[in-house]
C-alpha positions as CSV (number, residue, x, y, z in Angstrom):
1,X,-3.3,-12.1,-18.0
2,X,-4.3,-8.6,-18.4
3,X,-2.3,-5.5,-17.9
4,X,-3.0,-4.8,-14.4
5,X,-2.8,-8.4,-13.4
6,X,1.0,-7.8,-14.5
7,X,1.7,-4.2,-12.8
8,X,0.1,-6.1,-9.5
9,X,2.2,-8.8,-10.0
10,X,5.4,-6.6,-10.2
11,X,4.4,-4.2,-7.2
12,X,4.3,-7.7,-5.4
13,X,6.9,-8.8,-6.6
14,X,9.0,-5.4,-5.5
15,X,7.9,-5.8,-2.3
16,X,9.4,-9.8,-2.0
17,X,12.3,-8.1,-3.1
18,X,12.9,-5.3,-0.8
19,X,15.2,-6.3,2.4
20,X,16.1,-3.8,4.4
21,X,18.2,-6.1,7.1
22,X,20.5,-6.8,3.8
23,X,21.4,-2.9,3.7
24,X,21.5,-2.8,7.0
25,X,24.4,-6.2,7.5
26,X,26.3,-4.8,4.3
27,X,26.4,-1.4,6.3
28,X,27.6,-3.1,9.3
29,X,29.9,-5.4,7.5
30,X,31.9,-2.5,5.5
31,X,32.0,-0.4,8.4
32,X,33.4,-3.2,10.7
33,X,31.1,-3.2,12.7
34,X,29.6,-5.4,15.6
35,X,26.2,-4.9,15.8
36,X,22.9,-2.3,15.3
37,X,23.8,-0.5,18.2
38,X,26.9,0.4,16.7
39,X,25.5,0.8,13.5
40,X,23.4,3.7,15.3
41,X,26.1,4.9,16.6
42,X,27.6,5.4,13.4
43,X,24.6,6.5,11.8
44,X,23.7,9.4,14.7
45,X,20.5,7.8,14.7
46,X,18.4,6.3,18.0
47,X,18.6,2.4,18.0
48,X,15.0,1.6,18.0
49,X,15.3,3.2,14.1
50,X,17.3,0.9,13.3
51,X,15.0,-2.0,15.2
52,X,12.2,-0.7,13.7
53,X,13.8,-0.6,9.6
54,X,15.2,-4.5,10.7
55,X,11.1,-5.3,11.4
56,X,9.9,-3.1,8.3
57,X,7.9,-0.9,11.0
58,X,10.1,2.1,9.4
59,X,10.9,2.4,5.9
60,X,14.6,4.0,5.5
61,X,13.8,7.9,4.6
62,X,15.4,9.6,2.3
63,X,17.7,11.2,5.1
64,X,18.7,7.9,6.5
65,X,19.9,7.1,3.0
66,X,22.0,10.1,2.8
67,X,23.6,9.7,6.2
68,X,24.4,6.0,5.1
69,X,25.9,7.3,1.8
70,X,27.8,10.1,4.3
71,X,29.0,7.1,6.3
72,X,29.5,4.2,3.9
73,X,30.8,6.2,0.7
74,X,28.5,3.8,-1.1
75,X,26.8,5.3,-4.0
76,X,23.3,5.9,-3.3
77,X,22.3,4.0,-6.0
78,X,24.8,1.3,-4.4
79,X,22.6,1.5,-1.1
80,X,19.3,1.4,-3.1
81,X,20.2,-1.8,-4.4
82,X,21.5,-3.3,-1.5
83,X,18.1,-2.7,0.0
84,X,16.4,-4.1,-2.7
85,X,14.7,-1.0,-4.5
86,X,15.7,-1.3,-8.6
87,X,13.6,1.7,-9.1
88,X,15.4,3.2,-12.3
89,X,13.7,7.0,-10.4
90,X,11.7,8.2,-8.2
91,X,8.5,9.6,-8.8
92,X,7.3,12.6,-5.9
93,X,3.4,12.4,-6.4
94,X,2.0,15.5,-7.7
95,X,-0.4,15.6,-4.6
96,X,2.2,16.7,-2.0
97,X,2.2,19.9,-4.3
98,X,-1.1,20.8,-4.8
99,X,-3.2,22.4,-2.4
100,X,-6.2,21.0,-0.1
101,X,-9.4,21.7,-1.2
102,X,-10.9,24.6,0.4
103,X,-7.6,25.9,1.5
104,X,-6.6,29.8,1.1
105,X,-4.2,30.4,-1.8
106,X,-0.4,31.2,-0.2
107,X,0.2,35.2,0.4
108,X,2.2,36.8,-2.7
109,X,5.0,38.6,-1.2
110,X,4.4,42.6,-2.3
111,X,7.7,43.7,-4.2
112,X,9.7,45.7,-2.4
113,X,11.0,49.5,-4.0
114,X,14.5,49.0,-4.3
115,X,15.3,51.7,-6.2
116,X,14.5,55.1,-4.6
């Protein structure tokens, strides 16, 4: 077995791992509640985003996971595991920060004189 037959086997492996619909009954369950409508409720969120995490159409965003941690007083870290995710961090890819090829370089702000 090489190396990357062993980092494909753990990205599939992650992804066996990863239930959403068990963060989303330990939310229900702590908060007391009955059911993802009220789970929605709670969250401020549209049902159909809950349907749609329950069906993995809809991963839960960053935002979700704050309003949950808002909600719950679980530790994010507390959520993340409940969902499946043992990511020890998150990595941002350094794409979202680079510019598209071909696109104009942002404006430089001119400095202002302040001190007349």
């Amino acid at each position: 077995m090489t190396t990357n037959d062993t980092a494909e086997t753990n990205s599939i492996t992650d992804h066996v791992n990863y239930d959403p619909n068990h963060l989303l009954d330990a939310l229900i369950e702590k908060l007391h509640l009955k059911n993802d409508a009220a789970l929605s409720r709670a969250l401020e969120v549209a049902p159909p985003v809950i349907s749609k995490i329950r069906h993995r159409r809809l991963p839960v965003g960053a935002s979700l996971l704050i309003r949950m941690h808002e909600v719950s007083e679980l530790s994010i870290r507390e959520l993340r595991e409940l969902m499946g995710d043992r990511r020890e961090k998150f990595r941002i890819s350094d794409k979202q920060f680079k510019p598209k090829p071909g696109a104009a370089p942002a404006p430089v702000a001119a400095p202002t004189g302040g001190a007349e």
